[in-house]
C-alpha positions as CSV (number, residue, x, y, z in Angstrom):
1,X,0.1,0.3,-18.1
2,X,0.1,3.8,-16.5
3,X,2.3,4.3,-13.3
4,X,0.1,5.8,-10.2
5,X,2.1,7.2,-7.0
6,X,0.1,7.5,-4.0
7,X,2.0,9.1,-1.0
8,X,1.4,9.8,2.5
9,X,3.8,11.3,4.6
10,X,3.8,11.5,8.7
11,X,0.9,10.1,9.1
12,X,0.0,10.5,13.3
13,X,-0.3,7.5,14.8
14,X,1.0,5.1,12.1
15,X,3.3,2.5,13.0
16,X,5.7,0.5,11.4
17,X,3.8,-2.5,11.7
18,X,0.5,-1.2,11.2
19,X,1.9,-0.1,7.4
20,X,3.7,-3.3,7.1
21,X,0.4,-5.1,8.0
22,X,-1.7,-2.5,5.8
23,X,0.6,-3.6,3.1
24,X,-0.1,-6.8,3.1
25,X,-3.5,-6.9,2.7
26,X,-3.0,-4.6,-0.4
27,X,-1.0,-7.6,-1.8
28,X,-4.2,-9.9,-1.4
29,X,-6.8,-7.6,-3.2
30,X,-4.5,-6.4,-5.5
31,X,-5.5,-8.5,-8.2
32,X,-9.1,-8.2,-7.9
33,X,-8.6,-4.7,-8.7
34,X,-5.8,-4.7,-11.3
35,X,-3.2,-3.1,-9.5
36,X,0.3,-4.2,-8.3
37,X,1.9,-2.9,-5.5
38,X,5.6,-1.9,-6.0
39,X,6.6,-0.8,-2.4
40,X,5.4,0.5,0.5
């Protein structure tokens, strides 16, 4: 399975618990699109 890294760094605004929510609903779709989420 090939290995995709998608970064964003200082992102204006962002909080801690907007990525940590943001995360989270990642983890509920990521099946439907064949994906897994390593970390965040």
């Amino acid at each position: 399975m090939p290995l995709y890294m998608d970064i964003h760094k200082h992102v204006k605004g962002l909080t801690v618990e907007a990525l940590a929510g943001a995360h989270q609903k990642d983890l509920v779709v990521q099946e439907k699109h064949g994906v897994k989420y390593l970390k965040y």
